[in-house]
C-alpha positions in Angstrom: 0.0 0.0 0.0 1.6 3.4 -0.7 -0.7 6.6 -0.1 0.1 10.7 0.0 -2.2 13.3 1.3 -1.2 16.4 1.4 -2.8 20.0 2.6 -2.0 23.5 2.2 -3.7 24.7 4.9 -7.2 26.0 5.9 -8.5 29.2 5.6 -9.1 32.3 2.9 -7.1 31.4 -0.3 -6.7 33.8 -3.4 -9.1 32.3 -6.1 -7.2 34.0 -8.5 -4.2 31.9 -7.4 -6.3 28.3 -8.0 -3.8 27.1 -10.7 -1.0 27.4 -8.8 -2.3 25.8 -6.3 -3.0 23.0 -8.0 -0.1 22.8 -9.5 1.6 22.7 -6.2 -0.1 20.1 -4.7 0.1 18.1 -7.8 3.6 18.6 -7.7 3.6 17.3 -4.0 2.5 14.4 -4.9 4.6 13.1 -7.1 7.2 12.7 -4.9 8.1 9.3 -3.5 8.7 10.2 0.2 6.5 12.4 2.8 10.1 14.2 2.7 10.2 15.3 -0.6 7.1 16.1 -1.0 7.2 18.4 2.5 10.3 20.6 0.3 8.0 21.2 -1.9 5.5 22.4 -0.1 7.6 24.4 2.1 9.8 26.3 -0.8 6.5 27.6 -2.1 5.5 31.4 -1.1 1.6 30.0 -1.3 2.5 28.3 1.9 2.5 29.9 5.4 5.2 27.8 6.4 9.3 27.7 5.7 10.0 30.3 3.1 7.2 32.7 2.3 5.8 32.2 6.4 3.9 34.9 7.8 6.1 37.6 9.9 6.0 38.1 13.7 5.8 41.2 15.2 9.0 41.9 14.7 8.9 40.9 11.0 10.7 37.6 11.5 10.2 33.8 10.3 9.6 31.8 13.3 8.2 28.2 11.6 6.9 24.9 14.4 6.9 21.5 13.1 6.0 17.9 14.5 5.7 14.5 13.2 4.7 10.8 14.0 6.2 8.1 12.2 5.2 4.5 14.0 6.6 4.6 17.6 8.6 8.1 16.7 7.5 11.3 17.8 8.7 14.7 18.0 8.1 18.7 17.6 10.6 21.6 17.1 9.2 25.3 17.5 10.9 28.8 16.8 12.7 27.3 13.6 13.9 30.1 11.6 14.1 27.5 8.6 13.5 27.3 5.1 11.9 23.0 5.6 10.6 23.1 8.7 9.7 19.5 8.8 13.0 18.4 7.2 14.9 19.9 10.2 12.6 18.7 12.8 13.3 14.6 11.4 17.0 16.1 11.4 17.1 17.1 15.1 15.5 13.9 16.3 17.2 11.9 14.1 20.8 13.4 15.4 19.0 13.1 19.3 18.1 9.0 18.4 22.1 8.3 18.2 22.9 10.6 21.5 20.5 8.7 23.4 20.7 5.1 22.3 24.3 5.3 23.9 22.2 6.3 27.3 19.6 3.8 28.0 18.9 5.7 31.2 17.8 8.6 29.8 14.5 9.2 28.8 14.6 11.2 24.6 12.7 14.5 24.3 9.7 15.1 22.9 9.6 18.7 22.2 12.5 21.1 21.5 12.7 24.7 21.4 15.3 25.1 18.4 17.3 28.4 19.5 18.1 26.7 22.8 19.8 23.5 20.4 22.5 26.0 18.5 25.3 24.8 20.9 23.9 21.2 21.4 23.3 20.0 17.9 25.5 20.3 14.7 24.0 22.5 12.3 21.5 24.4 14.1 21.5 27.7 12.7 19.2 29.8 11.3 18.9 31.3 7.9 19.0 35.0 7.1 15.9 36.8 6.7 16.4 37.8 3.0 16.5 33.9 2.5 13.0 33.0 4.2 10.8 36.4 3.6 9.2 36.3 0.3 7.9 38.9 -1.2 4.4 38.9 -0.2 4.9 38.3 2.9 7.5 41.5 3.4 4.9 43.9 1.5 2.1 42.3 3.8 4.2 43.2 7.2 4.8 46.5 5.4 1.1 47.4 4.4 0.3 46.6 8.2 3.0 47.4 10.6 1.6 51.0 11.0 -1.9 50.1 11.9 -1.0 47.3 13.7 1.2 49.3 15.9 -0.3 52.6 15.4 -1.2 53.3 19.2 0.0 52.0 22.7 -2.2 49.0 22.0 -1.6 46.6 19.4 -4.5 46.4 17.1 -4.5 42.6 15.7 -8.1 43.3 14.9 -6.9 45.0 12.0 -4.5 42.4 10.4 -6.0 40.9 7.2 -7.5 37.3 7.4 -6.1 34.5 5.0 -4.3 31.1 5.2 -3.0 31.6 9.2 -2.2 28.3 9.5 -0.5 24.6 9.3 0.4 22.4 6.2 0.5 19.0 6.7 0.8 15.3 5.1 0.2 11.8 5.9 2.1 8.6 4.4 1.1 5.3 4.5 3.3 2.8 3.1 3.2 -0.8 3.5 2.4 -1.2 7.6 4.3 2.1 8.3 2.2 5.2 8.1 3.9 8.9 8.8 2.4 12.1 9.6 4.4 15.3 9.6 2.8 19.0 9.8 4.6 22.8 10.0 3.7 26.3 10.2 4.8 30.2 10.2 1.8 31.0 12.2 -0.1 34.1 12.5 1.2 37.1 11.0 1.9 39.9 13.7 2.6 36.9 16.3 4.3 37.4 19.7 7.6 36.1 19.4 8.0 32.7 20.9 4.3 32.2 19.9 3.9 28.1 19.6 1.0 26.9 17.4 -0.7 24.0 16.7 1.8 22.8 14.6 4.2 22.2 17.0 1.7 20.8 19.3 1.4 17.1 19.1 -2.1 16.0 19.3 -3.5 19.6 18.3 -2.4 19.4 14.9 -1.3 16.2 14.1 -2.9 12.3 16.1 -2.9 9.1 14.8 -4.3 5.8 16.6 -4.1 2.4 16.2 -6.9 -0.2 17.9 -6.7 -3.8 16.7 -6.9 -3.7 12.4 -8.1 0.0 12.7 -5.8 2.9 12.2 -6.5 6.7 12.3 -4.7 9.3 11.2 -5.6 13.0 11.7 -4.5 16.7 10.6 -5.6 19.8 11.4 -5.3 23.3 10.0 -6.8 26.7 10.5 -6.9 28.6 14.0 -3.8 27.1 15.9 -5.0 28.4 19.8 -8.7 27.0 19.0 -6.9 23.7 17.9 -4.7 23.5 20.7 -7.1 24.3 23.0 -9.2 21.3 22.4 -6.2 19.2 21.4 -8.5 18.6 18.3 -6.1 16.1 16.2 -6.4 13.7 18.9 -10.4 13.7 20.0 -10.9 13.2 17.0 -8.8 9.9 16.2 -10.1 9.1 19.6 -13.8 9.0 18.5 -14.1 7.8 14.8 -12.6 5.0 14.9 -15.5 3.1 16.2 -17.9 5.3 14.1 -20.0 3.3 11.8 -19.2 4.7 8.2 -22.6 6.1 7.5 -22.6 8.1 10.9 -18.8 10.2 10.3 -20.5 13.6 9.1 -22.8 13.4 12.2 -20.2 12.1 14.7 -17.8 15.2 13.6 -19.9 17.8 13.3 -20.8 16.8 17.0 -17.5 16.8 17.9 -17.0 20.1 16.4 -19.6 22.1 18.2 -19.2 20.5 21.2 -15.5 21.4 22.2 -15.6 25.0 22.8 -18.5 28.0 22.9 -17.0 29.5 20.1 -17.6 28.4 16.2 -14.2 26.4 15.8 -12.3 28.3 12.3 -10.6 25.0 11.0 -10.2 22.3 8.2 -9.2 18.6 9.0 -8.4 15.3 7.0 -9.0 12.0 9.0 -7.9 8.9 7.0 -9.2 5.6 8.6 -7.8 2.3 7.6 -9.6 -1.1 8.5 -7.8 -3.9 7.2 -7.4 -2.9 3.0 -10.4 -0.6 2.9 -8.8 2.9 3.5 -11.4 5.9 3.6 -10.4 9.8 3.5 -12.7 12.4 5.3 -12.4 15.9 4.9 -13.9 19.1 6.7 -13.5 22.5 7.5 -15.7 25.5 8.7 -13.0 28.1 7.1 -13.9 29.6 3.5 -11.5 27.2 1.8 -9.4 23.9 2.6 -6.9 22.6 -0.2 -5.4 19.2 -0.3 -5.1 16.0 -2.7 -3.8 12.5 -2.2 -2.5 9.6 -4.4 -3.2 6.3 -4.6 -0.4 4.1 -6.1 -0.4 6.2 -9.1 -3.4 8.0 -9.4 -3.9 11.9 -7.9 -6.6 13.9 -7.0 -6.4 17.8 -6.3 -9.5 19.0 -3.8 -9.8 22.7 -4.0 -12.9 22.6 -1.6 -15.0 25.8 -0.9 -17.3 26.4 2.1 -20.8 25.5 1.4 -22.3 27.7 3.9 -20.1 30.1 5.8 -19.4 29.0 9.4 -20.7 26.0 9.4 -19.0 22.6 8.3 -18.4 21.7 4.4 -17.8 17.9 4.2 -16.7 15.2 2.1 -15.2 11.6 2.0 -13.1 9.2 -0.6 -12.5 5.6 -0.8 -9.4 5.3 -1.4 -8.7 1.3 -1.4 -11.6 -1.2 -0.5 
């Protein structure tokens, strides 16, 4: 079995941009590895993630990342890098040597990258010129003035769009990878960590007998970590009966918190060789595709009706 999904995150994207983004995401999946196809994604100024990531206040990349790949886990945050998910397998990959020489020591989980440049070869981070695209400089530049224009800082006035995560999920043979990275919120606080470098917020997976979930999330990262949203839901659909998943998610959704939850989500469910993809989001847009040994499919889904959720569902092997 060898399957790719891949999303561009949730939230307002530039319609007059839709052939790019398919042609990103089909260009995603043609790689062979979750890897390569993360470099794609995270070279690409359509992305808020690695280069072309929204700015923090102080109009600086600052890029979280986490993946889980079988019984490995891990998240970086505060990466100043231009593959955020790259240098996240990187670090833990480095930390998997140190520590199998100390069997008394227990690995981390989660790192703050400026606090590994001494500890870990080749932690360093890029210049700026090197990770700010275009856009994103003349978007800083258009709303630095407002956003800072009193003794108060006005985030009210910041521009909504794509504000959050990218993420994939690989399934090949028994072994089935999920990796997910971010820029954040433009006009963040410094040190701000979002979903993406929050395991169980924006990235779960769970495995119960022949049934495997996997889950990705995208869209507002502090409503996503709040209700750790990756993981309740790989905690309740796996036992969903097929006919019931719109239901059981869109319970899920407006139960966890009083406010109308702004994200998008894939949850692929494996039971034995029948592998089915659901997809969702309550933000105006959600992009993604996935391939299937060698067929591809590019989703450019559009809300239905705003605030509420827009939903869908693939087979992709029975």
């Amino acid at each position: 079995m060898d399957i790719l999904v891949v999303h561009i995150g949730a939230g307002l994207h530039n319609p007059a941009s839709t052939h790019r983004y398919k042609t990103l995401i089909s260009t995603a999946l043609s790689q062979r590895s979750i890897l390569e196809s993360s470099r794609v994604i995270e070279s690409s100024p359509l992305t808020n993630t690695g280069y072309g990531s929204s700015l923090n206040m102080l109009g600086r990349v600052e890029c979280d990342a986490s993946f889980i790949r079988g019984e490995e886990i891990g998240a970086v945050v505060g990466m100043p890098t231009r593959h955020p998910i790259l240098e996240a397998f990187r670090v833990f990959e480095h930390l998997r040597g140190v520590y199998a020489s100390e069997p008394d020591l227990t690995p981390p989980v989660m790192l703050s990258y400026p606090s590994l440049k001494d500890v870990i070869p080749g932690v360093c981070g890029y210049d700026d010129a090197e990770l700010i695209s275009p856009k994103s400089q003349k978007v800083f530049d258009m709303h630095k003035d407002r956003v800072f224009q009193s003794k108060e800082i006005q985030l009210r006035l910041l521009p909504r769009g794509i504000s959050d995560t990218v993420g994939l999920i690989h399934i090949q043979d028994e072994t089935t990878t999920l990796a997910t990275s971010s820029g954040g919120n433009a006009f963040k606080l410094p040190g701000r960590i979002g979903c993406a470098g929050m395991l169980g917020a924006g990235i779960a997976f769970k495995e119960s007998g022949d049934v495997k979930v996997s889950c990705m999330c995208s869209g507002n990262g502090e409503q996503i970590i709040r209700c750790a949203l990756a993981r309740t839901v790989v905690d309740r659909v796996g036992d969903v009966p097929e006919e019931m998943y719109r239901e059981s998610i869109d319970g899920i959704l407006s139960g966890l918190l009083p406010d109308v939850l702004y994200v998008g989500f894939i949850v692929v469910i494996q039971r034995g060789r029948r592998v089915l993809l659901l997809y969702g989001h309550t933000t105006e847009s959600f992009h993604f595709g996935f391939r299937y040994l060698d067929k591809s499919k590019v989703v450019l889904s559009y809300a239905e009706q705003e605030g509420k959720l827009t939903f869908g569902e693939y087979v992709l092997s029975s």
